[in-house]
C-alpha positions as a printed NumPy array, in Angstrom:
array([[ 26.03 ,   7.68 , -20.639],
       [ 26.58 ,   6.194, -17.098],
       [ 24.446,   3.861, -15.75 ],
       [ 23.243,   4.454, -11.817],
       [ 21.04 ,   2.205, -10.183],
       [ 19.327,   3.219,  -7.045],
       [ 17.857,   1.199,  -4.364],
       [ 15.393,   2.447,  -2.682],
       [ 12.363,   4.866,  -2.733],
       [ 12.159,   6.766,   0.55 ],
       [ 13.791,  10.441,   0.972],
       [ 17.445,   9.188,   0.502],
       [ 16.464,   7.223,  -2.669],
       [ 14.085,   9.601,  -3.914],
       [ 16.095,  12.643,  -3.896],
       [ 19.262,  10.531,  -5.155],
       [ 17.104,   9.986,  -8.536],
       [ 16.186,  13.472,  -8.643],
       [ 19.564,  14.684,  -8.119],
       [ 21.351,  12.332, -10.492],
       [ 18.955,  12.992, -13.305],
       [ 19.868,  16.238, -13.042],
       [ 23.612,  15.394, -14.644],
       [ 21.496,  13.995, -17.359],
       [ 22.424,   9.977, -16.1  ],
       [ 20.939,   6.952, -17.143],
       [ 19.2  ,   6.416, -13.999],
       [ 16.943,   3.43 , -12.552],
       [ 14.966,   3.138,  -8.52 ],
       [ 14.191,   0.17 ,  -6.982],
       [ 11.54 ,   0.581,  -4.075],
       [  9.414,  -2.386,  -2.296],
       [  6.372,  -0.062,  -2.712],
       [  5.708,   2.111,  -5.734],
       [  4.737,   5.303,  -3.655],
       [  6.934,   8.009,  -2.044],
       [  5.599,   7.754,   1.421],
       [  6.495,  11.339,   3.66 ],
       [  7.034,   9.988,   6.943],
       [  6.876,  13.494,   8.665],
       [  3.693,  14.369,   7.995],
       [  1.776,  11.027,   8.801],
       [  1.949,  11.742,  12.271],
       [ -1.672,  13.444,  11.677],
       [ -3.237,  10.026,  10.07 ],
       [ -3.962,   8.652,  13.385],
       [ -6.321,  11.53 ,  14.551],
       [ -8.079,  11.696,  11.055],
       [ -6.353,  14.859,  10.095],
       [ -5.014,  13.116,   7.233],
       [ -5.066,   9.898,   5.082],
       [ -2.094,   7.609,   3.645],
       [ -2.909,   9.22 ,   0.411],
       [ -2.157,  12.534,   1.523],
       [  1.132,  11.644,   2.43 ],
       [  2.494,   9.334,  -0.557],
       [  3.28 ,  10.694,  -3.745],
       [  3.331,   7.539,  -6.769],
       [  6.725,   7.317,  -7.958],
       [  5.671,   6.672, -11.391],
       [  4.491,  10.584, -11.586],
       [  7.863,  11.136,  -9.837],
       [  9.696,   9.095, -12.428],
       [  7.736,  10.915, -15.369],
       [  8.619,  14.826, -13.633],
       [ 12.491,  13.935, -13.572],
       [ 13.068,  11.388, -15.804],
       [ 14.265,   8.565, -13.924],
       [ 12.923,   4.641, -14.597],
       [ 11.016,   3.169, -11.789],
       [ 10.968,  -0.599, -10.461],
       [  8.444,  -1.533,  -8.243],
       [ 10.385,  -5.333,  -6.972],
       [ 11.57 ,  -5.749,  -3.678],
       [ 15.666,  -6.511,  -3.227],
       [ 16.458,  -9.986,  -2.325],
       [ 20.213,  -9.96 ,  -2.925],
       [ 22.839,  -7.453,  -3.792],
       [ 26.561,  -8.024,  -4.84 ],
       [ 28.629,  -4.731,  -4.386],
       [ 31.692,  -6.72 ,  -5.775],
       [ 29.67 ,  -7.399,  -9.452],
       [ 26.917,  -4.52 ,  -8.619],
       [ 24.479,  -7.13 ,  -9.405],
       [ 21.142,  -7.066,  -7.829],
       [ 18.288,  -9.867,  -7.248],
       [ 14.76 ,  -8.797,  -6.966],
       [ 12.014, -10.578,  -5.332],
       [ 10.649, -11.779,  -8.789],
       [ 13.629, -13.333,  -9.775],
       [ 14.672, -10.858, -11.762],
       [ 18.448,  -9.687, -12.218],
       [ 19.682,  -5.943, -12.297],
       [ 22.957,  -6.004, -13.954],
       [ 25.77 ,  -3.704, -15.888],
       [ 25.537,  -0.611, -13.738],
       [ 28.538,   1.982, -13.446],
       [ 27.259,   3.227,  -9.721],
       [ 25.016,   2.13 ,  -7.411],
       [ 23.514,   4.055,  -4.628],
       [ 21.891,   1.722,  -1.182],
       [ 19.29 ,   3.505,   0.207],
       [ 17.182,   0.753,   1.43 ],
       [ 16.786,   2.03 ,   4.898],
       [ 17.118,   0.067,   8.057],
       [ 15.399,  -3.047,   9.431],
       [ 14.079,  -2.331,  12.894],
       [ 15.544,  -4.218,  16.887],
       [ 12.391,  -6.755,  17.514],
       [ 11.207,  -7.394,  20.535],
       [  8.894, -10.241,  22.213],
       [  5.369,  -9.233,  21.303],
       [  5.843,  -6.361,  18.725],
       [  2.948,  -8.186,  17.493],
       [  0.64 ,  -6.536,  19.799],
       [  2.202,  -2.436,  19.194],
       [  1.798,  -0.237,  15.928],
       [  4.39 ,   2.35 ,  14.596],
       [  4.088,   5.284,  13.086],
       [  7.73 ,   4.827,  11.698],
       [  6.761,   1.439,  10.137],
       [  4.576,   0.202,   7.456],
       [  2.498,   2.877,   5.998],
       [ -0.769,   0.74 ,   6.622],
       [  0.443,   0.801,  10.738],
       [ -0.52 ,   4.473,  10.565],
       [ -4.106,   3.434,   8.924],
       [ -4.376,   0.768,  11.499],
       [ -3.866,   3.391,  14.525],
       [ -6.392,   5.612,  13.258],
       [ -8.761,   2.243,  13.592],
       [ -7.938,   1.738,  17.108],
       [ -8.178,   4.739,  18.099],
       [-11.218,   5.467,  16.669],
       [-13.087,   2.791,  18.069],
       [-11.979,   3.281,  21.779],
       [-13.299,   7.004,  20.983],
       [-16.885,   5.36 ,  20.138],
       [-16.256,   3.323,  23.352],
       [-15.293,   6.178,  25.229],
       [-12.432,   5.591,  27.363],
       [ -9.454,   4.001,  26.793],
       [ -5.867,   3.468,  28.236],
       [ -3.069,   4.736,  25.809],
       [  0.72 ,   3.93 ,  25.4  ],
       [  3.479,   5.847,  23.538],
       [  7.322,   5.248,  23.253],
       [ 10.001,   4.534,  21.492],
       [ 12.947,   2.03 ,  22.179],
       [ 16.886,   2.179,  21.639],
       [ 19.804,   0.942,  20.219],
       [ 22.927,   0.963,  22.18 ],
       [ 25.245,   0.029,  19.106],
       [ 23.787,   3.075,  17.251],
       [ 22.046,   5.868,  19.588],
       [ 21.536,   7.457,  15.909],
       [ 19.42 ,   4.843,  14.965],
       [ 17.106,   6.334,  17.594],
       [ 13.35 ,   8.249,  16.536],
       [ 12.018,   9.88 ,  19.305],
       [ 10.255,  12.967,  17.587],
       [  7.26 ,  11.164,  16.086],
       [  6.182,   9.608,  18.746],
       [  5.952,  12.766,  20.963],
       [  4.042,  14.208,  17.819],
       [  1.802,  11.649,  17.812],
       [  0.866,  11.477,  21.525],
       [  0.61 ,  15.247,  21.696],
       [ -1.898,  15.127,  18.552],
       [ -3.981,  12.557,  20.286],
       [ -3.974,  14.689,  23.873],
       [ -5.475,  17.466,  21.653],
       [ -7.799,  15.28 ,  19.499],
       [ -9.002,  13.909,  22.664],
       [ -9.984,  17.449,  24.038],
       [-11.585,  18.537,  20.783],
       [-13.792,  15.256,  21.426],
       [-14.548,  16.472,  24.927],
       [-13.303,  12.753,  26.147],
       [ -9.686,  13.603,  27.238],
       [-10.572,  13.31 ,  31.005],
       [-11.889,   9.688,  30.485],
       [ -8.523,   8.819,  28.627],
       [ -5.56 ,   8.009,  30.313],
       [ -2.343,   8.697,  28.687],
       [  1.031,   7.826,  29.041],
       [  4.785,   8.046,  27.535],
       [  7.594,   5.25 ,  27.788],
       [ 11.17 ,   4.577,  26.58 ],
       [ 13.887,   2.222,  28.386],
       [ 16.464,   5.473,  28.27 ],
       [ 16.562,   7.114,  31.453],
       [ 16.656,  11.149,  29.737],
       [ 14.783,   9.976,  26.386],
       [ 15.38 ,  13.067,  23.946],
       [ 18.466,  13.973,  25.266],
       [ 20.056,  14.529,  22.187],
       [ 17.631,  17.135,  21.55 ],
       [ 20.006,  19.572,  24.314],
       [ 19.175,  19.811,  28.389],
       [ 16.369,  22.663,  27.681],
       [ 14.354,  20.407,  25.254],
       [ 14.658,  18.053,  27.874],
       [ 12.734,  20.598,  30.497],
       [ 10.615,  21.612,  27.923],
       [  9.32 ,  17.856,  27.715],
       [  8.971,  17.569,  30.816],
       [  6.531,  20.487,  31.688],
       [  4.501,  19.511,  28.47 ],
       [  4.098,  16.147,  30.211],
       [  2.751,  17.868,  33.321],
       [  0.714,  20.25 ,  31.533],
       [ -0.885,  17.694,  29.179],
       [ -1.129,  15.049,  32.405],
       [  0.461,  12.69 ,  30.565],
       [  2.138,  10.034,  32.842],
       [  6.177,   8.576,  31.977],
       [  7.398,   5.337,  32.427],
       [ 11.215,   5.981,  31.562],
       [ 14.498,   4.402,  32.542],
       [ 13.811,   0.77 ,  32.569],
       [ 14.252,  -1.729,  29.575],
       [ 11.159,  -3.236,  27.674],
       [ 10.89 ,  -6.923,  28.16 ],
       [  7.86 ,  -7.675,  26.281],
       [  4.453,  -6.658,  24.562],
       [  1.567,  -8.477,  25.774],
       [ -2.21 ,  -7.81 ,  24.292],
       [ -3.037,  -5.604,  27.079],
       [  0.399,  -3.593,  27.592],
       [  4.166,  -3.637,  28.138],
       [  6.316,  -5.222,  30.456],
       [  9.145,  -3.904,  32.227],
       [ 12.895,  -5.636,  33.474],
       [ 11.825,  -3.489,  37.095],
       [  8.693,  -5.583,  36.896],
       [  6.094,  -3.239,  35.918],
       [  3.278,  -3.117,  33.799],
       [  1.397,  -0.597,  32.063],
       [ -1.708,  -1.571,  30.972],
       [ -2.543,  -0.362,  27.531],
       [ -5.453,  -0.815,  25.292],
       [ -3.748,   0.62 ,  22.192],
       [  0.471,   0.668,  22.155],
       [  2.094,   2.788,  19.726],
       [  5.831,   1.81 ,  19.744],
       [  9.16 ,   3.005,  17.542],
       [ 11.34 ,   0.5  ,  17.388],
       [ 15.096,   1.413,  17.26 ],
       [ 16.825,   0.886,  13.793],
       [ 19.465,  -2.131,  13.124],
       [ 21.023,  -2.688,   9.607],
       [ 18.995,  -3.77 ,   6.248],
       [ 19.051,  -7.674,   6.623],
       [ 19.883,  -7.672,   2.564],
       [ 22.814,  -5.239,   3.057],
       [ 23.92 ,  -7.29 ,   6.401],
       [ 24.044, -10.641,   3.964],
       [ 26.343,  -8.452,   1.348],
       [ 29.149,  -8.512,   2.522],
       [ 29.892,  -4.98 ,   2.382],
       [ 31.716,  -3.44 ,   5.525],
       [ 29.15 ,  -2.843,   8.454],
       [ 29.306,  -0.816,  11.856],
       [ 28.285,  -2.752,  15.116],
       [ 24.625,  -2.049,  14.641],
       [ 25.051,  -3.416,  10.784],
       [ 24.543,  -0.065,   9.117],
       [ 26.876,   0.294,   5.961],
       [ 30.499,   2.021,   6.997],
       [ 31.232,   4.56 ,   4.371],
       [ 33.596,   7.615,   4.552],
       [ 31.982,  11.164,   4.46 ],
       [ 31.637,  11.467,   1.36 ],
       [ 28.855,   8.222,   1.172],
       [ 31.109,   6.044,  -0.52 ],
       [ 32.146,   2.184,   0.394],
       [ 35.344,   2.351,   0.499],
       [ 36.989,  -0.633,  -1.202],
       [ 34.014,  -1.091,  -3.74 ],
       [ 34.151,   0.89 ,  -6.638],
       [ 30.852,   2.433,  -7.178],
       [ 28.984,   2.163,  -4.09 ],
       [ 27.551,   4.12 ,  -2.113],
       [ 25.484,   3.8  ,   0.442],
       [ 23.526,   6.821,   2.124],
       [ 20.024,   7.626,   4.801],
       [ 19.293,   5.083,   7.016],
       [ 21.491,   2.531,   5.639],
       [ 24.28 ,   4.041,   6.185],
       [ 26.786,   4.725,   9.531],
       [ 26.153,   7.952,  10.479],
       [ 29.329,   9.52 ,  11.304],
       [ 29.205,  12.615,  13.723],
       [ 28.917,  13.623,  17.833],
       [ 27.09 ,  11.263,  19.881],
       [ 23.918,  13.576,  19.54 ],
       [ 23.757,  12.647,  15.464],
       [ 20.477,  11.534,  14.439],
       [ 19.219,   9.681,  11.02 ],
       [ 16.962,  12.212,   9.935],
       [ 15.399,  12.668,   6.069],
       [ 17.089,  16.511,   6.06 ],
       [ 20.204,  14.954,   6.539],
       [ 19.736,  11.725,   4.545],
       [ 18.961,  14.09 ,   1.667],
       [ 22.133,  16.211,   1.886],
       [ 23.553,  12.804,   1.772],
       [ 21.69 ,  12.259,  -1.388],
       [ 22.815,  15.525,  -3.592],
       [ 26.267,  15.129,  -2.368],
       [ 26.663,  11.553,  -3.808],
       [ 25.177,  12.358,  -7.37 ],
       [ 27.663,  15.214,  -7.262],
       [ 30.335,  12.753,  -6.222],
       [ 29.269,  10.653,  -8.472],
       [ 29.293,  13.437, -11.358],
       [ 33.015,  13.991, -10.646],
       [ 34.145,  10.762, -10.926],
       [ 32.48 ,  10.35 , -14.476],
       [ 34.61 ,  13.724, -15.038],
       [ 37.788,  12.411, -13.092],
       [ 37.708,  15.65 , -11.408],
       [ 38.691,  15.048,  -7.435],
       [ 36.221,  17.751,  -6.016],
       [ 33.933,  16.154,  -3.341],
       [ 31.523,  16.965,  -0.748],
       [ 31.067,  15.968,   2.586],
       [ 27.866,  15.593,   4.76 ],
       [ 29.499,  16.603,   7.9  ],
       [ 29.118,  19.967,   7.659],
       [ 25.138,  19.881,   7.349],
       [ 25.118,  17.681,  10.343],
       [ 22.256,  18.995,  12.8  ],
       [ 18.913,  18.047,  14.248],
       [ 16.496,  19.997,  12.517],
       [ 12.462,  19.54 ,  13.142],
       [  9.623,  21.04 ,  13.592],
       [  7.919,  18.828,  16.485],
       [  3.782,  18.866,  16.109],
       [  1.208,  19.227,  18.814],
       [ -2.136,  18.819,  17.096],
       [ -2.373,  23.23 ,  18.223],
       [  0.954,  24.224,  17.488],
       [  4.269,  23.085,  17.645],
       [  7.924,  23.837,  18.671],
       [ 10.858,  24.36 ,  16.495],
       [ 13.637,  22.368,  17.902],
       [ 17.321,  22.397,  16.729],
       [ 20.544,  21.22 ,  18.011],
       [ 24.281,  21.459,  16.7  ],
       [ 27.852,  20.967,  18.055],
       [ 27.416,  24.372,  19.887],
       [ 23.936,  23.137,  21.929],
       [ 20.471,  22.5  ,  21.67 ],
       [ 16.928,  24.623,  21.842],
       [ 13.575,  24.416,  21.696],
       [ 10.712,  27.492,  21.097],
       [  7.353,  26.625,  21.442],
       [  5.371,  28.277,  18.673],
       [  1.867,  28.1  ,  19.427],
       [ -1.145,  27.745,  16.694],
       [  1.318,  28.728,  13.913],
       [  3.932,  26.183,  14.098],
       [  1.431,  23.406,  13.682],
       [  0.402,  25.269,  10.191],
       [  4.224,  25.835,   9.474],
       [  4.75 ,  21.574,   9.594],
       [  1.435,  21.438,   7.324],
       [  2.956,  23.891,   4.598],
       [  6.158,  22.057,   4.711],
       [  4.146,  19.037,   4.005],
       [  2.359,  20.806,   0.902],
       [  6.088,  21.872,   0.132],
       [  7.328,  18.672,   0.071],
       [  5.032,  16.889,  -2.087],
       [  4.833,  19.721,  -4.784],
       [  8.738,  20.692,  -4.717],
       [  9.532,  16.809,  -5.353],
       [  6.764,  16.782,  -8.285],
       [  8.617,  20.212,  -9.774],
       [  5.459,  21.745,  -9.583],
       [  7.403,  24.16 ,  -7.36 ],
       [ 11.057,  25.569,  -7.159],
       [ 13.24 ,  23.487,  -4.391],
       [ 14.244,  26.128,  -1.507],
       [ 18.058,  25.623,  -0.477],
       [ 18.399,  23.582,   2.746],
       [ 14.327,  22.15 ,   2.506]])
């Protein structure tokens, strides 16, 4: 039986195990954390609409459901040459056929990160904003910040969605507390048309949610620095923030960027469409890790890093079988979300023929929190897997 190791345990990694289990493989996951942690749906943790437990599955009941080994070590080291992997403990991961990266992406620091949380970062940031939050609500009143920054190496290393999400949810939290009007809210990102990808009409959309939610923009000017009480600007301004919620852009895995496997300009892993590193036998490398490949709209998103995921344990199937039949993630490329308000939501989708948005009001917002409930039970098997979900 073949032996696949797979690093990593977010939605990339995760659904790799699945998938490859499913061809009845010998199959092993590496994560730094031993949960399954569903990055869509913490948006709501920072309002109090839900907890870090609601949105992490353990991977040991994961493991147990599909039949994969677990291995709760961080990577240190990895040799694609010899597939052989060093773990934080010291310990040495050896004699595997295949090995799929899906470590996910380091993040673009910048002076004072210190003083921001993400809601794309550590699972505990999310815990921590709920904190904050909370206690300028006691207070009161309270001066709020929300962006996200770029990458001009790699504009798909860009996540824009969550933080709308979250500084919509908090708008509407606010209201429910009957404090909005003593709260002052605003959006920034160095990008003069931040969410462009999204297609022109998202774009006006955005705008006239920012009116209606009176929601103030700081936009087109690069971020210098993070200071305790806001963000500086290159134009010289400052906003003055009491809590900052920031997305960094993504750069390439500093483990994968030490490999000495081949690396785009941002340091993301350069595969072919079919996820595998060409001129290493075995290797593949797929989600955030790898180059996404695609229009300049493209974005790293988990929909797309698990298509990536079921096409490489089928490629990987056929090559056990030395049967040349491969797939391709090009053709599922697509922005595909379903962008939360706290009271509704709006569907938003974009492909090589354009981009929309459609607000949907009350139910949209219970549409995200079924997919959520979908999610979690689907990757348990506790529920059949729906085709494209």
């Amino acid at each position: 039986m073949a032996r696949v190791l797979v690093l990593g345990g977010g939605f990339a990694g995760v659904e790799a195990a699945i998938s490859l289990r499913k061809h009845d493989l010998d199959v092993t996951l590496v994560s730094d954390r031993d949960f399954f942690y569903i990055y869509p749906t913490s948006i709501w943790i920072p309002t109090g609409d839900a907890t870090m437990e609601d949105v992490s599955v353990p991977l040991d009941k994961l493991a147990f459901a599909h039949g994969f080994k677990v291995i709760v070590d961080p990577v240190t080291a990895f040799d694609p040459k010899t597939k052989r992997t060093t773990l934080a403990s010291g310990r040495v991961l050896e004699g595997y056929d295949y090995v799929v990266v899906a470590m996910g992406q380091d993040k673009i620091m910048h002076k004072g990160m210190e003083h921001t949380l993400s809601i794309c970062g550590k699972p505990e940031e999310a815990t921590a904003l709920y904190e904050r939050l909370d206690a300028l609500v006691q207070k009161g009143s309270g001066k709020l910040a929300f962006g996200f920054g770029g990458n001009p190496k790699d504009t798909s290393a860009v996540r824009g969605g969550p933080a709308f999400e979250v500084l919509f949810n908090v708008h509407n939290y606010l209201k429910k507390k009957g404090v909005r009007d003593r709260f002052e809210l605003i959006f920034f990102a160095p990008m003069a048309k931040p969410g462009q990808k999204m297609g022109e009409k998202a774009l006006e959309m955005m705008d006239k949610m920012f009116k209606m939610t009176d929601v103030k923009t700081k936009i087109g000017s690069k971020i210098t620095e993070f200071v305790e009480d806001g963000i500086l600007f290159e134009d010289g301004e400052k906003i003055v923030s009491d809590l900052t919620m920031f997305i960094a852009a993504g750069t390439g895995h500093s483990v994968l960027k030490a490999s000495g496997l081949p690396l785009s300009d941002a340091g993301f892993v350069v595969t072919n469409e079919y996820n595998e590193v060409e001129g290493f036998d075995g290797i593949y490398a797929i989600g955030d890790s790898a180059s996404l490949i695609g229009p300049k709209w493209r974005a790293k998103q988990g929909h797309v890093a698990e298509v990536m995921a079921r096409n490489t344990a089928h490629n990987i199937w056929m090559d056990i079988q030395h049967i040349d039949s491969k797939e391709s993630y090009m053709d599922h490329l697509n922005i595909l979300c379903v962008m939360d308000t706290g009271n509704g939501a709006a569907f938003v989708y974009r492909d090589s023929k354009g981009g929309k948005m459609i607000p949907m009001p009350v139910v949209g917002h219970w549409m995200k929190k079924g997919w959520g409930w979908y999610c979690r039970n689907s990757k348990l098997g506790r529920i059949p897997r729906i085709p494209g979900l």
